[in-house]
C-alpha positions, 0 to 999 in steps of 0.5 A, a space after each residue: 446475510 444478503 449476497 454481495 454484488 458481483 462486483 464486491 465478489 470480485 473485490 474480495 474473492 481471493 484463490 491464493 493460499 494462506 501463506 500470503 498472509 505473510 505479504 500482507 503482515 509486512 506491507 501493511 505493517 510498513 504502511 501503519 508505521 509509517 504513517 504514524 511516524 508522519 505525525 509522531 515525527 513532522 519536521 523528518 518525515 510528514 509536512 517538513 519533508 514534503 516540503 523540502 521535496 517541493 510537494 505542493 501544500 504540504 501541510 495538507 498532503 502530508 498528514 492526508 498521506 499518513 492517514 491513508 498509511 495508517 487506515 490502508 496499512 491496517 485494512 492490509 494488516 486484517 486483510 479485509 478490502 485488501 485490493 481496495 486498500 493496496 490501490 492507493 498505497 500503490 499511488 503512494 509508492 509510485 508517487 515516493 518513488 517518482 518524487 524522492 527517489 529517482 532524483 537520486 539518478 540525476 543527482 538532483 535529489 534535494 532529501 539525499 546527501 550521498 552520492 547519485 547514479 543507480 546505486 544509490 537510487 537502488 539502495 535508497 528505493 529498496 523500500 519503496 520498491 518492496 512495498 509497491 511490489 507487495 502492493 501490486 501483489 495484493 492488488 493482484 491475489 487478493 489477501 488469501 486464505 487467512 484473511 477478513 475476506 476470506 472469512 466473509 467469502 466462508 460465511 456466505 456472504 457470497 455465492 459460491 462461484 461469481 454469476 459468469 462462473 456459473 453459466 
């Protein structure tokens, strides 16, 4: 099997242990679920709540958005691409956690019945927080030992230690 480049290496490559399987299982299963909720149930949580959030095109960013939940959740779920896959799942969350739940500070928050002010903003991001904070930590790590890279890593599909390592 032919070398991967440097930086491939350095996409997959990953010193953390196996026990970050654990992140990844939650993250990514948060992510595949949700994405196919976005399709199973549309009018709460795909184009309808786009729209009532002033997300512009809705019927397009939202579906776009589920199928980035669902492929990125399973590349997680594998671990296989682990850092590319949690990049656009961090964008995912900044981009919830800007939009539908920092209103909920200014109470100004057209998704949120219930009362504004940091309280409410921190119960009702306790989600988007974990899963940007595991998505960074994946970005960060990579997807440890028990992991599809791992595995491509062991095969030999890479040298052992990356080319400036080796100098």
């Amino acid at each position: 099997m032919p070398s991967l480049s440097t930086w491939q290496a350095r996409l997959i490559r990953t010193r953390a242990p196996g026990a970050v399987v654990l992140i990844r299982l939650y993250v990514g299963a948060v992510f595949l679920s949700e994405g196919i909720q976005k399709f199973l149930h549309p009018d709460d949580l795909g184009t309808g709540r786009f729209d009532e959030a002033g997300i512009p095109a809705p019927g397009f960013f939202a579906p776009l958005d589920g199928v980035f939940e669902i492929v990125c959740g399973v590349l997680l779920l594998v671990g296989l691409l682990t850092r590319l896959a949690a990049v656009p799942m961090i964008v995912d969350m900044v981009g919830a956690l800007l939009i539908t739940k920092l209103p909920i500070l200014w109470g100004d928050a057209p998704l949120f019945d219930g009362d504004s002010g940091w309280w409410a903003f921190a119960h009702e991001s306790r989600t988007d927080l974990a899963q940007l904070c595991g998505s960074l930590f994946l970005l960060t790590v990579g997807a440890g030992g028990y992991s599809l890279d791992a595995h491509v890593v062991r095969a030999g599909a890479l040298p052992a230690q990356p080319e400036a390592v080796r100098r």
